[in-house]
C-alpha positions in Angstrom: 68.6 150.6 82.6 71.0 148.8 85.5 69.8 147.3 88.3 72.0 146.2 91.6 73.9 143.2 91.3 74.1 140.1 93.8 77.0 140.4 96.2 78.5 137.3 94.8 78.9 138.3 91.3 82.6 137.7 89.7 82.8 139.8 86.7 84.7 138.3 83.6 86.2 140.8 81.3 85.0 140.7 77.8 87.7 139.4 75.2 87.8 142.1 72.9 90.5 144.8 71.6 88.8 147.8 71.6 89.7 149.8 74.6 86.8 152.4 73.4 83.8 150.5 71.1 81.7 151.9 69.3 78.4 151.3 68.5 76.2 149.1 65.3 77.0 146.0 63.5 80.5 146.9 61.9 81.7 147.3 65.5 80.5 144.4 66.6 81.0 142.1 63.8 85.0 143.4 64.5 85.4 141.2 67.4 86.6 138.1 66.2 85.5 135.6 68.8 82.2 136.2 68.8 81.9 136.5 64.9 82.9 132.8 65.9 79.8 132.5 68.1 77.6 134.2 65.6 78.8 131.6 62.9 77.9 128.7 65.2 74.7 130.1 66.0 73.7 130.8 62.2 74.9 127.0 61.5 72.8 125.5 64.8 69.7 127.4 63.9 69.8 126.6 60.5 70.4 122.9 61.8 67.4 122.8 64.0 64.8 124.2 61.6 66.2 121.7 58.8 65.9 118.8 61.5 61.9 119.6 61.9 61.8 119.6 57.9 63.8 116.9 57.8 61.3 114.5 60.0 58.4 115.5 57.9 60.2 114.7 54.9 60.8 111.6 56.2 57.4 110.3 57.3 56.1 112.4 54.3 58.7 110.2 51.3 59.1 107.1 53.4 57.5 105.9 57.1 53.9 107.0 55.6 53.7 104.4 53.3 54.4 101.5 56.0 51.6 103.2 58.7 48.2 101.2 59.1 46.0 104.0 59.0 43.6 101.6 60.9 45.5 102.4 64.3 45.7 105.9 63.2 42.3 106.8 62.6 41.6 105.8 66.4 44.2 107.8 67.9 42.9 110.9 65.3 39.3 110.0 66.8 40.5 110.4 70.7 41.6 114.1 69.6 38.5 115.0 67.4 40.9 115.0 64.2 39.8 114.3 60.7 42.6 111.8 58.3 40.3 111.9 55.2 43.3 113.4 53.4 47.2 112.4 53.5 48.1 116.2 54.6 46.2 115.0 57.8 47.7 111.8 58.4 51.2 113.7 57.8 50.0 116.4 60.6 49.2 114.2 63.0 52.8 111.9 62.9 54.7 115.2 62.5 52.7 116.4 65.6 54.7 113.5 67.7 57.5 115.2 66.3 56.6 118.3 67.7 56.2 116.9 71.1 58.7 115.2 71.8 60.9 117.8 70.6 59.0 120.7 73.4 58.7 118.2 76.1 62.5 118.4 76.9 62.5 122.4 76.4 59.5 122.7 78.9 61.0 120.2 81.5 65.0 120.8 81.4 65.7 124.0 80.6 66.1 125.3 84.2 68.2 122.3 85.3 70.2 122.2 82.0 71.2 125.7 83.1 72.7 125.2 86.3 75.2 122.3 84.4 75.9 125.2 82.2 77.1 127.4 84.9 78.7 124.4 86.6 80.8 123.8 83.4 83.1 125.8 81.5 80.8 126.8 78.7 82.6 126.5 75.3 83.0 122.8 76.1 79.5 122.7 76.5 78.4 124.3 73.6 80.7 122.4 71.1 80.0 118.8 72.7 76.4 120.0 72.4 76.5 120.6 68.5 78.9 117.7 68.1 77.0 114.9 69.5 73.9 116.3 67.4 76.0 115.5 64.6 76.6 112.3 65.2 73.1 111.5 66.7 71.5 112.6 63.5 73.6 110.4 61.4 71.4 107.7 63.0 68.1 108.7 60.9 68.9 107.2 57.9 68.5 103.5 60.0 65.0 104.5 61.2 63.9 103.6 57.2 65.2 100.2 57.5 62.0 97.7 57.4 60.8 96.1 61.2 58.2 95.6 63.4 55.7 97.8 64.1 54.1 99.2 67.5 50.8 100.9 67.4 50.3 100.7 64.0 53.5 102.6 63.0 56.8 101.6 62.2 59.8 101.0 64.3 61.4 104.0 62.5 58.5 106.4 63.0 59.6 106.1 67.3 63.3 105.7 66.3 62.8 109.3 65.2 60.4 110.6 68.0 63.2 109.0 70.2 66.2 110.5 68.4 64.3 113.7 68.4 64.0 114.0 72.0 67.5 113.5 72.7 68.4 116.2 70.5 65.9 118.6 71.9 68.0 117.4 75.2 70.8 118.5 74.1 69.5 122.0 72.4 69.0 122.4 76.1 72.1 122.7 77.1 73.2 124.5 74.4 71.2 127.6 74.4 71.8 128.7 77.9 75.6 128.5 77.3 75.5 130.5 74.3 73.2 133.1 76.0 75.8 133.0 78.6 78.4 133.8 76.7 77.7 136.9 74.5 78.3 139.0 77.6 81.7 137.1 77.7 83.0 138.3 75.0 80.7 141.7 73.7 82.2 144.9 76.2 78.3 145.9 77.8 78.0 149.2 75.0 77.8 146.9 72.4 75.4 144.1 73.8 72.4 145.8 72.6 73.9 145.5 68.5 74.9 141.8 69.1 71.5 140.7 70.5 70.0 142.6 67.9 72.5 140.6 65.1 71.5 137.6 67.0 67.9 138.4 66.7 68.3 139.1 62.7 69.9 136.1 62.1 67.3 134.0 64.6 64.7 135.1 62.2 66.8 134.6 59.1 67.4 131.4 59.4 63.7 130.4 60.9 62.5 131.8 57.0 65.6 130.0 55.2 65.2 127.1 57.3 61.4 126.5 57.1 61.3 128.2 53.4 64.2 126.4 51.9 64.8 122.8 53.7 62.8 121.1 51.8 64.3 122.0 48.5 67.5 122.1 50.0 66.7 118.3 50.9 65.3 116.8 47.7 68.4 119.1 45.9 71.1 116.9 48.0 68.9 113.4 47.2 69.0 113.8 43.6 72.7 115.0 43.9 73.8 111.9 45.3 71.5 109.8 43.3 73.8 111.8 40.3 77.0 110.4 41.4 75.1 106.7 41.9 74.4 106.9 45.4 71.8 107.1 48.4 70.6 109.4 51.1 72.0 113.0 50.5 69.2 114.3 52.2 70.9 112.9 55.3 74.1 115.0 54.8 72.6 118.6 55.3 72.3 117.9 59.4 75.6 116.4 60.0 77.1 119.3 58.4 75.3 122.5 60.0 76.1 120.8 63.8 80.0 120.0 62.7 80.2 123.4 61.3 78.3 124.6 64.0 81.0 123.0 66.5 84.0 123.7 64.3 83.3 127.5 64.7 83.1 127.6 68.3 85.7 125.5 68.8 88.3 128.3 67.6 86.8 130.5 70.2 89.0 132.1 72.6 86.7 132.1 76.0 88.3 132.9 79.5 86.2 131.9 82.1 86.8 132.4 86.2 87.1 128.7 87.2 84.5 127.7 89.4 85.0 125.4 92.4 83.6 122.3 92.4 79.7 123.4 94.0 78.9 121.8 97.6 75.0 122.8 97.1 72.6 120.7 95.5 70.9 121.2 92.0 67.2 122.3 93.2 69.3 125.0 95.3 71.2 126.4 92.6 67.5 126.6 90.9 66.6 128.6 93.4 69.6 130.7 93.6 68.4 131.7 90.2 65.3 132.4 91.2 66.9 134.6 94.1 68.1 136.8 91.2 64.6 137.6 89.6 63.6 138.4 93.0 66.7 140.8 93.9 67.3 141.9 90.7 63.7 144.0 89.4 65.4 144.8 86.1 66.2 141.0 85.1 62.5 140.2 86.4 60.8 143.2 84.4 62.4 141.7 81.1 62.2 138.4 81.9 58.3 139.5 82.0 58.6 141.5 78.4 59.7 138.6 76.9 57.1 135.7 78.7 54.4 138.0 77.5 55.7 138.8 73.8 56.2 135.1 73.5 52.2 134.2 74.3 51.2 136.8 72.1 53.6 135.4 69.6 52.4 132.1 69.7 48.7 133.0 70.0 49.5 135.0 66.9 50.1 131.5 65.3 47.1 130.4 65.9 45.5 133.5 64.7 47.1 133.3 61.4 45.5 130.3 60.4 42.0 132.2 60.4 43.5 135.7 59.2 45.1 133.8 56.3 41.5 132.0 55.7 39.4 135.2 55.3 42.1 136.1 52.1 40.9 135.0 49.3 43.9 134.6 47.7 45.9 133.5 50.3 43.8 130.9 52.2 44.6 128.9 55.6 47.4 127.1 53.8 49.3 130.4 52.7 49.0 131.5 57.0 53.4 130.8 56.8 53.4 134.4 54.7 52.0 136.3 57.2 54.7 134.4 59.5 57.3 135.2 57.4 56.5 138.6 57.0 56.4 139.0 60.8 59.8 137.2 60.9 61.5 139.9 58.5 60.0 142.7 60.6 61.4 141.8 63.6 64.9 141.0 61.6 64.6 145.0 60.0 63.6 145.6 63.2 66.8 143.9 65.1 68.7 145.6 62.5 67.6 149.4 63.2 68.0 148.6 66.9 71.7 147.6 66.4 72.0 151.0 64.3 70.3 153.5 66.4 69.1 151.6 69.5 72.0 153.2 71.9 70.5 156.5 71.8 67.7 155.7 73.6 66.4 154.5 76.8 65.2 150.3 76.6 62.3 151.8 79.0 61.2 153.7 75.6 62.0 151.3 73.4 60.3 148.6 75.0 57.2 151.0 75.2 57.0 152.0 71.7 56.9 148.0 70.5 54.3 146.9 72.9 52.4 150.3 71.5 53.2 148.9 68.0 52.0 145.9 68.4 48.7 146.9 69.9 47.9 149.2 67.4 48.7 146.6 64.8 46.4 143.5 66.6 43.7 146.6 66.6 43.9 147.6 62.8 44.4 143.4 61.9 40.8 143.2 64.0 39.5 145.7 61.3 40.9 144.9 58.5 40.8 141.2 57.8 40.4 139.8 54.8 42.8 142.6 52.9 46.3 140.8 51.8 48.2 143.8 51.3 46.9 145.3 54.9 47.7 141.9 56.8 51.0 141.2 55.5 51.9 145.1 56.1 50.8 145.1 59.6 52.0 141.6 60.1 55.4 143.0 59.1 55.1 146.4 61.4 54.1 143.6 64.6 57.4 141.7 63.1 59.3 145.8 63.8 57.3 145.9 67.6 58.0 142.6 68.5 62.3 143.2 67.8 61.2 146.4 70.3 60.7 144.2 72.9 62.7 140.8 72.7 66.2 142.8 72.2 66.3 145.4 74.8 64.7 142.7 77.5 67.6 140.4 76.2 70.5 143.1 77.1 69.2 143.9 80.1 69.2 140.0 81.1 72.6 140.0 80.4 73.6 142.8 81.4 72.7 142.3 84.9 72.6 138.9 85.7 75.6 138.2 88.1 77.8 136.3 85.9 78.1 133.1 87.9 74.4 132.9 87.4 73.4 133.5 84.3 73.2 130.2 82.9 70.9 128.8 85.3 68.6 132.3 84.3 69.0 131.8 81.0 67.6 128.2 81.4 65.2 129.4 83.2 64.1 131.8 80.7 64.2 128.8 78.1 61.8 127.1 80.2 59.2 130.4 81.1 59.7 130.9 76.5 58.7 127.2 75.8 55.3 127.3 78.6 54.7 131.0 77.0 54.5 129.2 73.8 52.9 126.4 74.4 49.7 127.1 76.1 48.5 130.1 74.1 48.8 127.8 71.1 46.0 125.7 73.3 44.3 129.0 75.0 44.3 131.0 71.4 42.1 127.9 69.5 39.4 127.7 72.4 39.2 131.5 72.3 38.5 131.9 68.7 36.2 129.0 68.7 34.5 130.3 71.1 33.9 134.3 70.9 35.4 134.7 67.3 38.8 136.4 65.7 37.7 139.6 66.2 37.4 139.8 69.9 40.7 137.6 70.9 42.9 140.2 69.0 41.3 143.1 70.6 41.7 141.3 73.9 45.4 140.6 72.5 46.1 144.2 72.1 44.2 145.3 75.5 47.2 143.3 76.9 49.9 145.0 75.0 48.4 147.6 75.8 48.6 147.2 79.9 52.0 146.2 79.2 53.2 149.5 77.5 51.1 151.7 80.0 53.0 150.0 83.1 56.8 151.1 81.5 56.1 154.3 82.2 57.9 155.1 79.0 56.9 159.5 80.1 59.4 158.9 83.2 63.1 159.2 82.5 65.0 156.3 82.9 
């Protein structure tokens, strides 16, 4: 799928020394700068989901035992939540966490992209990865004793306030990268590197969120081995500096830009301009709002589809995650494979198809471990359908000298998409039960796969 490009697009010519590339990861994984980008990107996501285990850790082993539960317990009150147990007290502090690490990803993302367009992107991306090195090194003084404000120690808001500076940063960091795998990938092969991109997204999310906090208490008694403190801290500081290190080498010719006479709220809406003019850039900017909300609600729903196993229960709801997660990396793997032989109309199709026959069957068959986690794994294959062909096409045809202030912009319509189902999926369940939010899940999939037309040829 193409669609027609703004007048003032500047192509950049891909950096890579095949005059004829083929197709599938070998190919791809042969161009040297960006198996540079794809190193960074494994060390920064690794990085990020170690940061949120990281935080827990740390109010979990060392700001919980300096909070007045007194103050908590009306806070927990205001929002209807129970702390009779320390796995409730923990929730609730890591839930600050949480927030001030989305509020920056719902507010910036749009204007974060326009900087990235305005500056020269590998710059960007390795100050980016560099200063969250160095701002993470600033944890380990967030355990020293203080005052207290609200009931909670001064380190407990050092975090929440190093945490949202991060997230700040993450912000202008993804839009770059985004921006720059069409940089250096020749357009034949961008489906294979989003799909690699994809894998390894998902691969480190289960690594990350599976490992860290082994990883963690590993590095602490380490260091406490060789007669010293905080090893834990260590883990952080190396993924960013690695993370930087590798982009650093790479080798990314940009068409300098002038200096811009127009003002930042009209370069927003320049990239708005393109998801007006552009139908294929708004179509899978679409795919990939909607898959997001049914992601997230799916988050939601896991909690209950997790309860009704008996020997799985609401705690275990992270394996069904996780089996979603390694769907959608075989799924990003096939796609690199074989994905070029067919139309993204028909691809797209086939995973919203797959995922509403999987929310149908998951309506049915609750309380089954081996069916959930099976069909959790098949949405995991539908869900890499979707997200990686709506990525390409993104790329593809976005004008180059726009693409960071899209790509910000899609940061910011991902982080609303899931946000508010995560609200939206609760009230529903509460309200008229599991059974018909799924079904009303998959009636939108559904829609969604009817309206591609995937019977027309592209």
């Amino acid at each position: 799928m193409s669609g027609p490009r703004l007048n003032s697009q500047e192509q950049t010519v891909p950096i890579h020394s095949d005059p004829e590339p083929g197709h599938g990861l070998q190919a791809v994984l042969q161009l040297t700068d960006f198996k540079r980008l794809w190193v960074g990107q494994i060390f920064s996501q690794l990085a990020d989901k170690f940061y949120i285990v990281l935080m827990v850790y740390l109010i979990d082993q060392h700001l919980l035992l300096s909070t007045q539960n007194g103050a908590l317990a009306g806070v927990a009150s205001a929002i209807r939540m129970d702390l009779t147990t320390r796995a409730q007290v923990i929730t609730l502090l890591a839930t600050g966490i949480f927030v001030a690490n989305t509020i920056p990803a719902m507010v910036l993302g749009t204007v974060a992209g326009v900087w990235s367009d305005r500056w020269p992107k590998r710059p960007v991306m390795v100050a980016s990865n560099a200063l969250r090195a160095l701002l993470v090194l600033l944890a380990p003084f967030c355990l020293l004793p203080g005052p207290t404000w609200l009931g909670l120690p001064w380190g407990y808001w050092g975090l929440v306030l190093m945490t949202f500076f991060e997230s700040i940063l993450t912000q202008f960091f993804a839009p770059s990268e985004q921006a720059a795998i069409p940089l250096l990938v020749p357009s034949k092969q961008l489906l294979a590197a989003n799909s690699l991109y994809q894998a390894t997204s998902m691969g480190a999310t289960i690594v990350g969120f599976a490992l860290g906090e082994p990883i963690l208490k590993g590095l602490h008694q380490l260091a406490l081995h060789f007669g010293a403190q905080g090893g834990e801290f260590l883990l952080l500081p190396f993924c960013y500096g690695m993370a930087a290190v590798s982009l650093l080498a790479i080798r990314l010719k940009e068409q300098p830009r002038p200096p811009s006479g127009t003002s930042l709220w009209q370069e927003i809406g320049e990239g708005l301009q393109v998801l007006k003019h552009v139908p294929t850039v708004r179509g899978a900017m679409v795919h990939l709002v909607l898959l997001y909300s049914l992601l997230a609600a799916l988050y939601v729903l896991a909690l209950q589809l997790a309860a009704l196993i008996s020997s799985l229960g609401p705690s275990g709801f992270g394996m069904l995650l996780a089996m979603s997660g390694i769907g959608m990396a075989l799924g990003a793997v096939v796609i690199a494979q074989i994905g070029h032989r067919y139309s993204r109309r028909r691809l797209t199709a086939v995973g919203l198809g797959t995922i509403t026959w999987c929310l149908v069957l998951l309506s049915q068959l609750r309380g089954s471990l081996a069916f959930t986690l099976t069909l959790c794994g098949i949405l995991g294959i539908g869900a890499a359908l979707v997200a990686i062909p709506a990525q390409t096409t993104i790329q593809e045809d976005t004008p180059e000298t726009e693409r960071g202030r899209v790509f910000g912009l899609q940061n910011n319509l991902i982080n609303i998409a899931l946000s508010l189902p995560l609200v939206l999926a609760g009230t529903l369940v509460s309200s008229i039960g599991l059974e018909p939010v799924l079904i009303l899940l998959a009636v939108m999939a559904a829609l969604a796969a009817v309206l591609e037309r995937p019977w027309k040829r592209c």
